[in-house]
C-alpha positions, 0 to 999 in steps of 0.5 A: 270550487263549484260556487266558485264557477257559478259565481263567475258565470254570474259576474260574466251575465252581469257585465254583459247585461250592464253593457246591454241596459247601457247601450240600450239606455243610450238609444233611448235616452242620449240618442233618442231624438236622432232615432226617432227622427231616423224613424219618422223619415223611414215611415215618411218615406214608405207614405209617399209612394212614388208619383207617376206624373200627370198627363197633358191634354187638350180638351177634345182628349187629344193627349200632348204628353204622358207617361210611357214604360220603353225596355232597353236593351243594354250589350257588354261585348267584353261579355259575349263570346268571341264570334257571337257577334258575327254570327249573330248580329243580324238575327240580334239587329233584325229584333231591335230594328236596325241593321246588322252594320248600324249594330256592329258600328255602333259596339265598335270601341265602346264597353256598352251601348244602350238600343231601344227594343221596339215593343212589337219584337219584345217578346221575341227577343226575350226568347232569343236572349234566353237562347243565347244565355249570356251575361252580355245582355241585360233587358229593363223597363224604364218609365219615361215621359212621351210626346205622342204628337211629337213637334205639335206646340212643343215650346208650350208643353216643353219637356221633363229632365230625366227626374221627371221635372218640368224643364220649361212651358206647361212641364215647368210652369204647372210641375207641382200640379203634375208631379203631385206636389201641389197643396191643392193636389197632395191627398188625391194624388198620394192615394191614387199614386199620380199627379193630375192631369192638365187640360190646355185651351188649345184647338187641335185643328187651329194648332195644326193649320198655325204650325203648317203655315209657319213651315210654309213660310220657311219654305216660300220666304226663308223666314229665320223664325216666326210666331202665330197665336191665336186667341179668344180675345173677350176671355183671353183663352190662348186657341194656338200659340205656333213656333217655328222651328219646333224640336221634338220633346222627346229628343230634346237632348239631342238639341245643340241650340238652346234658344229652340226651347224659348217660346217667342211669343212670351219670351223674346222682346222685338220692335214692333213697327207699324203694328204699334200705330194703333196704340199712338192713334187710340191715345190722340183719339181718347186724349180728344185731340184727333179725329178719325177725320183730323188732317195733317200735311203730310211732307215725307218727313217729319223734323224732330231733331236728328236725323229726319224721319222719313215714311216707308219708301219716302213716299209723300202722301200730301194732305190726309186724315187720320183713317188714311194714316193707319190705312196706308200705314204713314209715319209721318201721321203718327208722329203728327199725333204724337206731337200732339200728345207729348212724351209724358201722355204717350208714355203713360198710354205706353204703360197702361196698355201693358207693355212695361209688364209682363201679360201674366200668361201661364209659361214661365220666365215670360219677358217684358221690358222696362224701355228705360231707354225710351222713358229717359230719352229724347223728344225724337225717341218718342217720335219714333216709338209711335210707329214702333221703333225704339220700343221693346214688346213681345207678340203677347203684349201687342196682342193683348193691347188689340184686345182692348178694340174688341173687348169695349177698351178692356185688356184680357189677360191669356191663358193656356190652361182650361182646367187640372184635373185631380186624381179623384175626379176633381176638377180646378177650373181656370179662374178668370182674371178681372179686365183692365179697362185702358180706354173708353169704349167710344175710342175702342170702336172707332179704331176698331172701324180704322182697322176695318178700313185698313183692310178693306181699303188700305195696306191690309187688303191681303186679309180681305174675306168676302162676307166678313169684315175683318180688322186689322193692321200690317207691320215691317219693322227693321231690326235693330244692330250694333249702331243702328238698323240692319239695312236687309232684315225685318220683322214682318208682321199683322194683327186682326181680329174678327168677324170684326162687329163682334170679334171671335178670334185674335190673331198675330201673325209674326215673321222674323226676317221674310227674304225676298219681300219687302212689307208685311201687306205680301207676307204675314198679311196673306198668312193671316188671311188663309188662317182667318179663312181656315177658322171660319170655315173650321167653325162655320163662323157665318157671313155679316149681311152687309159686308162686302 
């Protein structure tokens, strides 16, 4: 009987350590990969730590954006006791800054509201709360991205979602690099727990004069929109690049229309009128087939074939030369020139300075235009094209076309981003990109000194500063519309560089729709001017002796 027991016990450890060896085999042996990947993702989880995301900077340490711990204070009313509120809320709304009205309206009819607690009042109201002892409250940290400058550049920085992710400008264009995730950034930024930081090209002080003339604008012109960018044009250093309206990233979620996200000047095609005359100009000039001195007789109009192309005002200038066309801004002499040239040249002058692609500036999803229309239309598409109807650029295209009359008939490519630097100390340097020689150097200077004369004696003369010679073209385009043009709204513009023997700055300054003002030589023009004023005197940029 006793062996008998025994026996039986026996049988049962058996059984079960057979069970055990099965499964045990199962794991090891059927299911081992499946583990063993299981495994691999535990431990590879637990070797990436979670990346606090890199700050945006401007080189003087002036800081755009980073990382900032804000507590929230979450209320349940269903979980408070009854009257609390109206005994308490004003000692409650006092700690969260807010009134005790704005408190109740704000839990009236909702199962929970979430308040910002201001960091001064933290400490006390963690003390108020353990007071109260109620599950109707809850306090937590949470990390979020800041802009301490608020608006300041905000279509350049653009923002994070609630991931951490870039959603547009430096946020998306460089989010690996910030986030920790780039190739060149991982190793460092895996020990140290953080992405790198970025360091922008942009002048604080540049910046900040750019957007307070774009607000002027509003206010004196009613402008819908406007762009400034400011560049350094023999390296193609972006010193500010100014939107107007801006929006504040920190409450970007609060933004109905989407479109405030796009930076203009990369981003949004327009025609550029007059500030496009230079490029038809510079081509007859390098094609040998006029002269800053060429004459033409000047009707009022010039006959292509359809309607009839009319000057500004339909004014008749008579005999002039070509230094009297971009100075007074003639259409018809630029057609003149164009003539001249043929479609099949122009375009290829349309194509070589850049405008059928995209400046490769570091922001995403930059615009550019294939003006397939123009390439495939008729001889009085290209007549107008010279004097900037009919064409699609960006501020960003025509900008980098003007570099070629600073920089010896070279375009430069712009940048926004100066250096990365890695968490360890590191530092990834902008690497600059080879110019691209357009035209020779002889017709370079001679459109520089056209430009010169369009401010000293032309349409330009708002821009003039004494003891400086300053180089530049007006531009007011009208603005296209179902069937034709609008008949009141413009795009006003100017573009000009100086001191213009040996340029320092480039700048365009674009208006969309300026009310009450009919040219660019009464609007962008005197804007350009107080800027080119402001950066001279900002950087103690001296007097050329013999200008006027």
């Amino acid at each position: 009987m006793k062996n008998w027991k025994i026996n039986l016990i026996f049988i049962l450890f058996a059984i079960v350590g057979g069970v055990a060896i099965g499964q045990l085999a199962n794991l090891q042996i059927r299911q081992g990969d499946y583990y063993d990947a299981l495994a691999s993702g535990q431990k590879g989880v637990s070797a990436i730590p979670a990346m606090h995301r890199g700050g945006i900077f401007l080189l003087n340490g002036v800081c755009l954006a980073q990382n900032k711990n804000k507590t929230f204070l979450y209320i349940t009313p269903a979980k408070l006791d009854e009257g609390f509120l109206k005994k308490s809320a004003s000692n409650l709304a006092g700690l969260l800054g807010i009134s005790s009205e704005q408190l109740l309206a704000e839990i009236a009819g909702h199962d929970s509201i979430k308040k910002e607690v201001p960091s001064a009042n933290l400490t006390d109201l963690q003390t108020y709360l353990k007071q109260q002892n109620s599950t109707g409250f809850r306090l937590e940290e949470i990390e979020l991205r800041y802009y301490p400058q608020v608006e300041m550049a905000s279509q350049v920085l653009g923002f994070t979602n609630g991931e951490f992710a870039g959603q547009c400008g430096i946020e998306r264009f460089y989010n690996d690099f910030l986030s920790g995730q780039n190739h060149k950034v991982f190793a460092a930024a895996s020990q140290a727990g953080r992405g790198a930081d970025v360091f922008l090209t942009i002048d604080y002080n540049i910046q900040y004069m750019a957007e307070k003339l774009l607000k002027q604008a509003k206010e004196q012109w009613d402008i819908d929109s406007g762009q400034i960018v400011v560049e350094d044009p023999i390296s193609g250093k972006i010193v500010a690049l100014a939107n107007f309206p801006a929006f504040n990233p920190n409450e970007y979620g609060q933004i109905r229309d989407l479109s405030i996200f796009l930076e203009s000047a990369s981003q949004k095609l327009f025609e550029p009128g007059s500030v496009f005359k230079p490029i038809t100009m510079t081509a007859g000039i390098e094609e040998r087939l006029v002269e800053p001195e060429t004459t033409y007789i000047d009707k009022g109009f010039a006959d292509i074939g359809g309607k009839k192309i009319y000057n500004f005002g339909q004014r008749v200038w008579g005999e002039q030369m070509m230094i009297d066309v971009l100075e007074e801004s003639i259409n018809t002499g630029v057609v003149f020139v164009e003539q001249k040239l043929g479609s099949a040249v122009l375009w290829r002058y349309i194509k070589n300075f850049g405008f059928l692609e995209k400046t490769g500036i570091d922001l995403p999803s930059e615009a550019a235009s294939a003006n397939e229309g123009l390439k495939n239309g008729y001889p009085r598409d290209f007549a107008v094209a010279s004097f900037g109807q009919g064409i699609m650029i960006t501020p960003l295209q025509i900008l980098r076309a003007f570099s070629a009359f600073t920089n010896n008939g070279q375009i430069v490519q712009p940048y926004l981003v100066e250096k990365i630097v890695l968490p360890d100390g590191q530092e990834i340097a902008h690497e600059p990109v080879p110019v691209k020689k357009v035209i020779s150097e002889a017709t370079a200077n001679k459109i520089a000194t056209m430009l010169i004369s369009v401010v000293k004696n032309g349409a330009g003369r708002a821009a003039k500063i004494p003891g400086y010679y300053i180089a530049g073209k007006t531009g007011t385009a009208q603005v296209p519309v179902k069937g034709g043009y609008s008949d009141t709204a413009t795009v006003q513009s100017f573009v000009g560089f100086f001191p213009a023997l040996k340029p320092q700055y480039l700048i365009i300054v674009k208006l969309d729709n300026p009310k009450g003002v009919d040219s660019s030589g009464h609007s962008a023009t005197v804007y350009f001017h107080d800027l080119a004023k402001y950066i001279i005197d900002l950087k103690q940029i001296p007097p050329t002796p013999d200008a006027p």
